[in-house]
ROVEX-465068 format. One record per residue (C-alpha): residue in three letters; x, y, z. Coordinates in steps of 0.5 Angstrom, whole numbers. Layout:
! residues N
{zaba->ALA, x->X, y->Y, z->Z}
...
//
This chain:
! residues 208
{zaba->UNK, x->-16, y->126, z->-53}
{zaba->UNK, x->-15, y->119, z->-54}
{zaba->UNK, x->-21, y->114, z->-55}
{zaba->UNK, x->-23, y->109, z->-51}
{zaba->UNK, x->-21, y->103, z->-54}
{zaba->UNK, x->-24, y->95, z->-54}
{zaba->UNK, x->-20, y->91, z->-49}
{zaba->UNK, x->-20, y->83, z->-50}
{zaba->UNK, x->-22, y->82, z->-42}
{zaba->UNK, x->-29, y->79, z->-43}
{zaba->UNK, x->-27, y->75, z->-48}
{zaba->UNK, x->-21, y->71, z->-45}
{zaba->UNK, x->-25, y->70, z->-39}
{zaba->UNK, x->-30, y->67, z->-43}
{zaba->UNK, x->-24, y->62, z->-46}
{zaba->UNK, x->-22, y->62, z->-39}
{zaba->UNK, x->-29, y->57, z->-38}
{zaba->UNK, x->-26, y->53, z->-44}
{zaba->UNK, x->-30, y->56, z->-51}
{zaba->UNK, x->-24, y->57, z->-55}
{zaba->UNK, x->-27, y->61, z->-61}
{zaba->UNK, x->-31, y->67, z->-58}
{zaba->UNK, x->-35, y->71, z->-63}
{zaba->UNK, x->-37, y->78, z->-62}
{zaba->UNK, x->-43, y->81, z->-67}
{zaba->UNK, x->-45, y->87, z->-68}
{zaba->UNK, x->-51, y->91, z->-73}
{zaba->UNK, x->-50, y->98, z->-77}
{zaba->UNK, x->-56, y->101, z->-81}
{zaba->UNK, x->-61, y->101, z->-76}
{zaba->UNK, x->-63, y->108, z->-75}
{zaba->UNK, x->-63, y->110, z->-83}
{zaba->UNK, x->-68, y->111, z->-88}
{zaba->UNK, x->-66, y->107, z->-94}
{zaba->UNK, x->-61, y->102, z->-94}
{zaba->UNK, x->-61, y->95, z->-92}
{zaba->UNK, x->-58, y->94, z->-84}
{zaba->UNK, x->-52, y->90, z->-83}
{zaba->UNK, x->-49, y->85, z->-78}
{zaba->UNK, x->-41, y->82, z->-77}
{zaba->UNK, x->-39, y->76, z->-74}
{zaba->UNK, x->-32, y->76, z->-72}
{zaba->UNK, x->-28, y->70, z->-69}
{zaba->UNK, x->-21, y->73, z->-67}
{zaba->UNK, x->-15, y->70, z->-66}
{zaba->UNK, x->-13, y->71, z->-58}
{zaba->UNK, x->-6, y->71, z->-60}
{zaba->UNK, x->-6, y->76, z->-65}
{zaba->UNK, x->-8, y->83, z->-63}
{zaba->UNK, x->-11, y->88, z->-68}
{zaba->UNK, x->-7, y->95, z->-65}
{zaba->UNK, x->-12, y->101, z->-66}
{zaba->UNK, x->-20, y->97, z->-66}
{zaba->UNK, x->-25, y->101, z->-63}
{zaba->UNK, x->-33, y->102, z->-63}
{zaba->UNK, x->-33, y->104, z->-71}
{zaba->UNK, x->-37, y->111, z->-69}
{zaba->UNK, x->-30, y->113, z->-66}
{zaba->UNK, x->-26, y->110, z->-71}
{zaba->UNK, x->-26, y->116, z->-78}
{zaba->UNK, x->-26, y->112, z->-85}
{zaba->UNK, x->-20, y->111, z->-87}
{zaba->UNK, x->-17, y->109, z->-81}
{zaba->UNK, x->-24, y->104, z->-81}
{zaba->UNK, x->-22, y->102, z->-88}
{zaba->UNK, x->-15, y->100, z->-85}
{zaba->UNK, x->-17, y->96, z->-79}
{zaba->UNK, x->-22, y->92, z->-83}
{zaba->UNK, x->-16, y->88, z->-87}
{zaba->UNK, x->-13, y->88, z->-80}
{zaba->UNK, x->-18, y->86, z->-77}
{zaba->UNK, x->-19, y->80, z->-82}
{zaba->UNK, x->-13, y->78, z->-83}
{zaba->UNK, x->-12, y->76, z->-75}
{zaba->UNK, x->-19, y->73, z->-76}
{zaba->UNK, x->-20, y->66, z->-75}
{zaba->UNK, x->-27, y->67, z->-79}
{zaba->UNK, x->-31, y->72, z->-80}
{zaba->UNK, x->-39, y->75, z->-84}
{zaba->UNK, x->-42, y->80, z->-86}
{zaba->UNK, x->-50, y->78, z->-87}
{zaba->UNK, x->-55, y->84, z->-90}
{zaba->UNK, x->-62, y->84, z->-89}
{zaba->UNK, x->-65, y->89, z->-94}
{zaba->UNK, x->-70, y->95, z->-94}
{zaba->UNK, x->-76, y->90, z->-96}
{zaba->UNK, x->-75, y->86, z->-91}
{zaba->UNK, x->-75, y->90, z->-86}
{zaba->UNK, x->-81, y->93, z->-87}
{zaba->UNK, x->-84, y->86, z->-87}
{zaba->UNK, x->-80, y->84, z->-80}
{zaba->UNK, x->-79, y->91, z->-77}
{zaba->UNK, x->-73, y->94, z->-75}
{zaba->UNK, x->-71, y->91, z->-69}
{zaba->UNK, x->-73, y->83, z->-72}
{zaba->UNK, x->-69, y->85, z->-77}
{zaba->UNK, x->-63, y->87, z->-74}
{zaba->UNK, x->-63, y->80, z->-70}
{zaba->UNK, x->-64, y->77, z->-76}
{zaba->UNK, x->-58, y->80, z->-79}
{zaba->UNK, x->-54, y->78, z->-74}
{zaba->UNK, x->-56, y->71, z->-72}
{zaba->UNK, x->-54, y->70, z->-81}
{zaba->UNK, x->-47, y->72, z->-79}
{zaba->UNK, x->-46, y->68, z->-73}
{zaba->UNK, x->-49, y->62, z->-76}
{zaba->UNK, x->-44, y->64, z->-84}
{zaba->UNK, x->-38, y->62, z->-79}
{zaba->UNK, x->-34, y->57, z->-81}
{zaba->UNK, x->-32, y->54, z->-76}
{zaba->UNK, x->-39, y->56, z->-72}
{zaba->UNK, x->-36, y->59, z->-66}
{zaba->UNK, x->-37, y->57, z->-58}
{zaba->UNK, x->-39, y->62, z->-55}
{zaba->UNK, x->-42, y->69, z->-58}
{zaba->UNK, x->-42, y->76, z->-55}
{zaba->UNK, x->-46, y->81, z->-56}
{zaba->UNK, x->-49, y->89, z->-56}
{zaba->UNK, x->-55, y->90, z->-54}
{zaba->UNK, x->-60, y->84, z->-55}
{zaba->UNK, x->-59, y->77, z->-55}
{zaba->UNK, x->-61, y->73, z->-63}
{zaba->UNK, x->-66, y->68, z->-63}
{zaba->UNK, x->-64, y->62, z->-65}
{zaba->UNK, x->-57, y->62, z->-64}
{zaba->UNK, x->-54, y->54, z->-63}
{zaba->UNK, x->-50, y->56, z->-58}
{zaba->UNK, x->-49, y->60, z->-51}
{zaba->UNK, x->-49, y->68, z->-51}
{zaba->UNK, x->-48, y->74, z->-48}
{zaba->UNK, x->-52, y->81, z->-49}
{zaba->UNK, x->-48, y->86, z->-46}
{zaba->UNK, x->-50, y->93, z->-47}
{zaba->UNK, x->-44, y->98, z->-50}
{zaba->UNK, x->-40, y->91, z->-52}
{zaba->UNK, x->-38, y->95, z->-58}
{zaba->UNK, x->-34, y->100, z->-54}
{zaba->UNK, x->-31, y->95, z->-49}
{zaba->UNK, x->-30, y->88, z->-52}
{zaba->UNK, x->-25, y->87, z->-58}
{zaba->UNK, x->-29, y->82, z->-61}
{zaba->UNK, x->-35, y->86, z->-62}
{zaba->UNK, x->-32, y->93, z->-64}
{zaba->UNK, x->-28, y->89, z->-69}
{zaba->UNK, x->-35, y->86, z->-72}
{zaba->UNK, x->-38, y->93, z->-71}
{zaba->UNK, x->-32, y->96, z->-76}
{zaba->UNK, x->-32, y->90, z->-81}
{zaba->UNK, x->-41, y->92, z->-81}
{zaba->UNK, x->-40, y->99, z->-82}
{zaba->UNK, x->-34, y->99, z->-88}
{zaba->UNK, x->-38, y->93, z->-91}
{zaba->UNK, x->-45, y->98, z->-91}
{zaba->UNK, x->-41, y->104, z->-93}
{zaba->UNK, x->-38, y->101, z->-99}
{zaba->UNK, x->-46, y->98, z->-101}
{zaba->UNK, x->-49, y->105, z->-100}
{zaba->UNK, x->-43, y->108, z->-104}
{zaba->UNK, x->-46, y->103, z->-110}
{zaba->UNK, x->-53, y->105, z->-109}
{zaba->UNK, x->-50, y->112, z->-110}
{zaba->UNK, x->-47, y->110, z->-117}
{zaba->UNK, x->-54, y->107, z->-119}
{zaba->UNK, x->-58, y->113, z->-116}
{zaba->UNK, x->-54, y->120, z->-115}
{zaba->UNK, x->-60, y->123, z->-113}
{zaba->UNK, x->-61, y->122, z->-105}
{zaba->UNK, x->-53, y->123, z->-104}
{zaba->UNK, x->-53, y->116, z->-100}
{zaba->UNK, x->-45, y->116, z->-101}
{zaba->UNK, x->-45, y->122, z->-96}
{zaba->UNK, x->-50, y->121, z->-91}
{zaba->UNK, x->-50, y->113, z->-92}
{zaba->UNK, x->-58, y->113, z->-92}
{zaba->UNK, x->-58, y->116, z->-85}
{zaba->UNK, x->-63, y->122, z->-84}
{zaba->UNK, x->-60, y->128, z->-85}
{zaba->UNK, x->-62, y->135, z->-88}
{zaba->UNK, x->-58, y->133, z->-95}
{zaba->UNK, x->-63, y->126, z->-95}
{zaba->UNK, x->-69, y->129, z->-93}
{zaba->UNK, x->-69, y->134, z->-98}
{zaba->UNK, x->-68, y->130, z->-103}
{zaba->UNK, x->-73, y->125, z->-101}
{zaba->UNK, x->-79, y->131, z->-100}
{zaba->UNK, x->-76, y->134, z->-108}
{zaba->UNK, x->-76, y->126, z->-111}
{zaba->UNK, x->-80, y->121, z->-106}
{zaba->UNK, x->-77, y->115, z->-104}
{zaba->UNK, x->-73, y->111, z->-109}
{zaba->UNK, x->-73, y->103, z->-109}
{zaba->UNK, x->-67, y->102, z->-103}
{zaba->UNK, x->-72, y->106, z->-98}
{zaba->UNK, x->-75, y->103, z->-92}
{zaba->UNK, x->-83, y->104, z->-93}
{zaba->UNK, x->-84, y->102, z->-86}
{zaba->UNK, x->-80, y->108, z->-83}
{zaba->UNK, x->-83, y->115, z->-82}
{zaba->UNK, x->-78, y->120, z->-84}
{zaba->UNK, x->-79, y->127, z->-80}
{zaba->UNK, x->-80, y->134, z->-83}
{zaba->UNK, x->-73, y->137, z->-85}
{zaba->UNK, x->-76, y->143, z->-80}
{zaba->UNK, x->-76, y->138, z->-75}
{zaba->UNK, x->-70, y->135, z->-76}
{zaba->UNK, x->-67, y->143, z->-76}
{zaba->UNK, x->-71, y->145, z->-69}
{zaba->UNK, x->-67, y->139, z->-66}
//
């Protein structure tokens, strides 16, 4: 079974109202117990089509790793901005996860002119948005950002593994796994986990 790709319909309708650089942004890490949450910002350019770019959760990691470098070499610009653990526990997970986006946007050279969105719209934005629930499955732009994040994170959650094997974070990428549980119940929480988050017990986490 194919899986549904990105289309570029909402950004071109977007340019079609005069904004030539439309960014799509979009955040990974949100739901992990360790590890900090990512955002992307990506300005494409409309004449340069990335074959294949699609919700990073349906894209498996190689092909990830391939759409990334094509995704940036058709970009105009784009960032990826991280917001670590001990500040998401100061700002909560939700706060967080605006702020790293709002850092991405605002990193582009140039700023863009319009900004789409998944899910939420960012505080503090220069320009005009758009929050679209799905948008990383049904426009390219944020799709695109939503590839560059999860490479960017899983790359920085294979290096907090090199520090610190014990979690097996090059595995599960700080997500809540029985693997991660297991070893946060046998050594505690390392330097990298989010106090702020309650981890469920691993019976719990097996009964669902």
């Amino acid at each position: 079974m194919a899986r549904p790709r990105a289309s570029r319909t909402v950004e071109n309708a977007i340019r079609r109202l005069g904004y030539c650089h439309v960014a799509g942004v979009d955040e990974v890490g949100r739901g992990c117990l360790a590890g900090p949450v990512v955002a992307a910002a990506v300005v494409l350019r409309p004449d340069c089509y990335v074959p294949g770019v699609a919700d990073s959760k349906v894209v498996p990691p190689a092909e990830r790793e391939r759409l990334a470098r094509a995704i940036e070499r058709a970009a105009i610009a784009w960032h990826v901005a991280v917001v670590e653990p001990s500040e998401i526990d100061r700002l909560n997970i939700h706060r967080a996860s605006l702020e790293a986006m709002r850092r991405a946007v605002m990193a582009l050279v140039p700023l863009p002119g319009f900004v789409l969105v998944d899910g939420f719209r960012i505080p503090g934005l220069l320009m005009p948005q758009r929050a679209l629930a799905g948008a990383d499955r049904r426009c390219t732009a944020v799709a695109a950002a939503s590839i560059l994040a999860k490479v960017a994170r899983d790359r920085l959650m294979c290096e907090l593994h090199a520090r610190d094997p014990r979690y097996g974070f090059d595995r599960h990428k700080g997500y809540c796994t029985p693997e991660h549980l297991e070893a946060v119940s046998r050594y505690g929480y390392s330097e990298v986990h989010r106090r702020s988050f309650r981890p469920p017990t691993l019976f719990d986490t097996i009964a669902d």
